[in-house]
C-alpha positions in Angstrom: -136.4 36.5 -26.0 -135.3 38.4 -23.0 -134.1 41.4 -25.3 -137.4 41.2 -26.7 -139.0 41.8 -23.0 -140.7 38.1 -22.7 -139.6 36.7 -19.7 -138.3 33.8 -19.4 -138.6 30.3 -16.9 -136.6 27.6 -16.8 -136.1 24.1 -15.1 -133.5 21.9 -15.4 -133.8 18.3 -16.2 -132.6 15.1 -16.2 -129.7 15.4 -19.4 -128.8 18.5 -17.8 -129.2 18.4 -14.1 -128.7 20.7 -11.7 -125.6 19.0 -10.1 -121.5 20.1 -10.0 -120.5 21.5 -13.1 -124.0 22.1 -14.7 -124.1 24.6 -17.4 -126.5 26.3 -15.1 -123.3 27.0 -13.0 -121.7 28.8 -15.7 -121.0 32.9 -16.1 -122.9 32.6 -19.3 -126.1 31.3 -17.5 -125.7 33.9 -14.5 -125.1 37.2 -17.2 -128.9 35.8 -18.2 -130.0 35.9 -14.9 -129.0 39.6 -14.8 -130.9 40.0 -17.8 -134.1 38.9 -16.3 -134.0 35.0 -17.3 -135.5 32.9 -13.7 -133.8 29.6 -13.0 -135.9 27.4 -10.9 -132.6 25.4 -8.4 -134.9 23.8 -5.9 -135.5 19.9 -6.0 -139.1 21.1 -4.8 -141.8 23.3 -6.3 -141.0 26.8 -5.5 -142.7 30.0 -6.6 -141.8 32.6 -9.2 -144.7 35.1 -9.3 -144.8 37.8 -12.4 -146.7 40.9 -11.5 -146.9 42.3 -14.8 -148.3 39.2 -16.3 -150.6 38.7 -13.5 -149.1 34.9 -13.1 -147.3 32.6 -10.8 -145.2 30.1 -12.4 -144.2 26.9 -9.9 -140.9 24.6 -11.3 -138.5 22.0 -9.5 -135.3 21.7 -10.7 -134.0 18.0 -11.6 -130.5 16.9 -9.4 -130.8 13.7 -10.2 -131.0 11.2 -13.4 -133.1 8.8 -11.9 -135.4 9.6 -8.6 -138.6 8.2 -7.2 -139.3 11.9 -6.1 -142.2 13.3 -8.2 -141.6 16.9 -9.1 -144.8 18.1 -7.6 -144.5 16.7 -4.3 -144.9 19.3 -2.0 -146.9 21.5 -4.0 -148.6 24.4 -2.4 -150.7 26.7 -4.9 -151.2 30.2 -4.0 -155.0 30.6 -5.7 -154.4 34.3 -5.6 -153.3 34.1 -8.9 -153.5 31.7 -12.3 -150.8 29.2 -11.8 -148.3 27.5 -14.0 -146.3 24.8 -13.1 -142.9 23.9 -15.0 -141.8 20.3 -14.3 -139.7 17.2 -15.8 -140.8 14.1 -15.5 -142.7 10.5 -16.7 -146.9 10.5 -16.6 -148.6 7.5 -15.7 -149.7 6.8 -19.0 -149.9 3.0 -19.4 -147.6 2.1 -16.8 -146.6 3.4 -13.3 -143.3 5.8 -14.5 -140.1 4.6 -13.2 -138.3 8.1 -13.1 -139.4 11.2 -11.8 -143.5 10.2 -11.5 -146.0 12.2 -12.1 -149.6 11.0 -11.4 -152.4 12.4 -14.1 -154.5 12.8 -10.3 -151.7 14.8 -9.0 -152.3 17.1 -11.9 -156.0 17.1 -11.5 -155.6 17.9 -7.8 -153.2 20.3 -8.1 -154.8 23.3 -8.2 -152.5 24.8 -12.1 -154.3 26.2 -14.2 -151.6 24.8 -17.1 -148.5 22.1 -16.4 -145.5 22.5 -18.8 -143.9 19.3 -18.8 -140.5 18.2 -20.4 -139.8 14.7 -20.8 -140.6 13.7 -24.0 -139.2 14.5 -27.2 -142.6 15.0 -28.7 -145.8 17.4 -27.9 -148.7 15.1 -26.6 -151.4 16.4 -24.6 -151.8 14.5 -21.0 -154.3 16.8 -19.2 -157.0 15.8 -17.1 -160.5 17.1 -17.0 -160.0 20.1 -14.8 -156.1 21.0 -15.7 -154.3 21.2 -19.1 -151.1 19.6 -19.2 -148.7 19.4 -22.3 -145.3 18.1 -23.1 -144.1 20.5 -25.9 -141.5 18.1 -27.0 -138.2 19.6 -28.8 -138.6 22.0 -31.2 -136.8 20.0 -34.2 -137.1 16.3 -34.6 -134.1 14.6 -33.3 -135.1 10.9 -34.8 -137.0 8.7 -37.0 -139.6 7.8 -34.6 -140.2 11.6 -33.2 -142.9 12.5 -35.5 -144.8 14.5 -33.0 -141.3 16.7 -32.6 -140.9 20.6 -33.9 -143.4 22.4 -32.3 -143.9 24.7 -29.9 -146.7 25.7 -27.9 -148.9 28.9 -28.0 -150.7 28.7 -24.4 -153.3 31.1 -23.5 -154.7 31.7 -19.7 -158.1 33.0 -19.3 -161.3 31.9 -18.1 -160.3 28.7 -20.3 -156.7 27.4 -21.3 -156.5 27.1 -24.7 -153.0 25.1 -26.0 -152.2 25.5 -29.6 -148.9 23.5 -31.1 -146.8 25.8 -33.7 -144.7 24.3 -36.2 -141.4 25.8 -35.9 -138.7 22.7 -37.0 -137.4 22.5 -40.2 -137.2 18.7 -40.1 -139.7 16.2 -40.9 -140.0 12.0 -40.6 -141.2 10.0 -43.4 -142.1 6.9 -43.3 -141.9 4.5 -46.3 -143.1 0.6 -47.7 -141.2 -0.2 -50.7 -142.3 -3.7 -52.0 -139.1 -5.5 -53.6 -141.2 -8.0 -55.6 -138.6 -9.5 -58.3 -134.6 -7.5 -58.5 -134.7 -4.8 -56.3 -134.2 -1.6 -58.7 -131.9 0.6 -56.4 -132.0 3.4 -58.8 -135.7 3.3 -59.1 -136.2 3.2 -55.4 -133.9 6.4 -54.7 -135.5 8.4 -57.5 -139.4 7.1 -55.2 -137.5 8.2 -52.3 -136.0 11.8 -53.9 -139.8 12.6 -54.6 -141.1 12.2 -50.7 -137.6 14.1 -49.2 -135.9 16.5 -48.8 -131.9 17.0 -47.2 -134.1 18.2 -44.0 -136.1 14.9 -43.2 -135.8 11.6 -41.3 -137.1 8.9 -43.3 -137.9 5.4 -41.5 -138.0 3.2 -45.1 -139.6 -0.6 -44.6 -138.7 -2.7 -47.1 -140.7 -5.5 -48.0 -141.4 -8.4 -50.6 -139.6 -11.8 -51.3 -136.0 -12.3 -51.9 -133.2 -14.8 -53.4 -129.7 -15.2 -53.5 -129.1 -12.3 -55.6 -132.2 -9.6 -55.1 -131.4 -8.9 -51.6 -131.0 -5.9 -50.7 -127.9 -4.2 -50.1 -128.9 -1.9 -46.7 -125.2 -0.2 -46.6 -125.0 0.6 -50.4 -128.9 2.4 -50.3 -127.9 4.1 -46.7 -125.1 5.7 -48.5 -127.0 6.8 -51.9 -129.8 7.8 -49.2 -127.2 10.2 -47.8 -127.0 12.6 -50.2 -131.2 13.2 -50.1 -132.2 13.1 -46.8 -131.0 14.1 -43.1 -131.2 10.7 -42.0 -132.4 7.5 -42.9 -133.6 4.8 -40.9 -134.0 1.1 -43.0 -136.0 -1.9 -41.4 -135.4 -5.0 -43.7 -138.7 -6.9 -43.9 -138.2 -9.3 -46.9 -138.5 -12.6 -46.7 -135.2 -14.5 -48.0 -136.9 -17.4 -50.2 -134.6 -20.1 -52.3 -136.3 -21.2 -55.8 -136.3 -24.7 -56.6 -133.6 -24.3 -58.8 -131.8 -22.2 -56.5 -132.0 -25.1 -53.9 -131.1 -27.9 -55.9 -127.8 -26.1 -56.3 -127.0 -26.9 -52.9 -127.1 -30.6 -52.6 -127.8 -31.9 -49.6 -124.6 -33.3 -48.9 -122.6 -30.5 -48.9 -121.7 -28.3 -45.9 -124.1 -25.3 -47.2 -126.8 -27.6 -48.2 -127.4 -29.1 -44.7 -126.9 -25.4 -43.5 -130.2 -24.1 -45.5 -132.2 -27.3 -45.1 -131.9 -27.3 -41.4 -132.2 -23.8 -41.2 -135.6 -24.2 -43.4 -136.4 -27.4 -40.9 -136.7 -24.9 -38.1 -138.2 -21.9 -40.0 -141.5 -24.4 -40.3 -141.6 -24.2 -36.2 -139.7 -21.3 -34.9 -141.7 -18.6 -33.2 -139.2 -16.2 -34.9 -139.6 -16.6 -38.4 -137.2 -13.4 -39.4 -134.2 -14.5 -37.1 -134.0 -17.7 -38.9 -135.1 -15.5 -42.7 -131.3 -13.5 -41.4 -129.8 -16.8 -40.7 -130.2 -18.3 -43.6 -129.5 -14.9 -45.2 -126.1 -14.6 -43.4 -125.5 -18.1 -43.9 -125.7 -18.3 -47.2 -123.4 -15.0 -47.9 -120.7 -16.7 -45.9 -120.9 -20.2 -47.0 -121.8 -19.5 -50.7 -119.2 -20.9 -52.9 -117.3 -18.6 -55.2 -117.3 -19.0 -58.6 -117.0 -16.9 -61.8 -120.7 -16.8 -61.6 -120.6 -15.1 -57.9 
């Protein structure tokens, strides 16, 4: 970008701090700063004012992993020009932020035209009425749940802000029910799966349905046949481990596994956790199942 004549702002943030042996620190980071590229190192708002632009841009740097320092304290705004601030940093969303606070009325009363925040790994708007305020987010998705990552954002000044997110990542996340509602058909399920992905994508599968002693599904054995179609997957096991009649009386109740299942059954009818006691009589079972030439 700099050889391209955009200039260029940065802060530093919590994973990569402006402490001893930051990358800031290094000769790579200080040939950009020849270049033209601005490094905000105060831990307070300090001013970077671009002529040509006809802008001020305000950042703090982040020395710390955790603080209870918000990043705009201490803000002054010169009103000469549009102002930008550049800060990293939690916003009282639903809950008073625990590191690095930032107040939605600090960023009402603070006189920006436009906050860049960094923070979260996806773009959500959190301005107020009278300031826009954005966390971009990174510009590829780094997991399953990030489905609001790989964008960037287009931000014009005027006598409105206008904020416009542009898809740049090459990665998206899928999200996936698959209903397992007799045998689970692994082949069938990874040719559903080949027709929703591709090698770029995160996919966050839920599989659901009712299960014996030998439908359930095998999560390492689809993980790795998952491999070779997507980037990532991510597999929540939702079925419900159910014995048949038949399968039950199998297990008398005198033996060591019949006891196991019926008191684990017992406590399935008034456990507040229905699925840990579904994955201990799953886990049970596996272990304590006899072997024969059946199994």
């Amino acid at each position: 970008m700099l050889g391209a004549g955009v200039k260029v702002a940065l802060i530093p943030g919590n994973h990569d701090r402006l402490e001893t042996g930051s990358i800031f620190a290094t000769d790579a980071f200080a040939k950009l700063e020849e270049q033209g590229l601005h490094i905000f190192r105060e831990h307070k708002p300090t001013l970077k004012t671009f002529p040509e632009l006809g802008i001020n841009v305000y950042g703090t740097a982040t020395k710390d992993r955790v603080t209870k320092v918000s990043p705009l304290a201490e803000l002054s705004v010169d009103k000469s020009l549009p102002a930008i601030g550049v800060f990293h940093g939690s916003v009282d969303l639903m809950a008073k932020p625990e590191n690095s606070p930032i107040y939605k009325q600090n960023i009402e009363d603070s006189g920006l035209a436009y906050v860049a925040l960094g923070d979260w790994h996806s773009s959500l708007n959190v301005g107020t009425v009278k300031t826009k305020a954005w966390y971009c987010g990174s510009p590829e998705v780094l997991q399953a749940d990030q489905t609001g990552a790989g964008s960037i954002l287009k931000v014009e000044l005027g006598e409105t802000v206008s904020v416009e997110p542009i898809r740049i990542g090459h990665r998206s996340v899928h999200t996936e029910k698959y209903s397992i509602n007799s045998e689970l058909n692994t082949a069938e399920l990874i040719t559903h799966i080949n027709t929703k992905v591709n090698k770029h994508d995160f996919l966050d599968l839920t599989l659901e349905g009712n299960v014996g002693l030998d439908n359930a599904p095998d999560i390492d054995a689809i993980k790795t046949l998952l491999a070779d179609i997507c980037f990532y997957a991510k597999i929540s096991d939702k079925t419900e481990f159910q014995l048949s009649d038949s399968e039950l009386a199998s297990f008398p109740a005198d033996t060591i596994i019949g006891r196991y299942i019926r008191l684990v059954q017992e406590y399935k009818q008034t456990s507040s956790d229905p699925d840990l006691a579904d994955d201990a009589l799953r886990l049970g079972v596996s272990m304590l199942r006899p072997i024969t030439d059946d199994h």
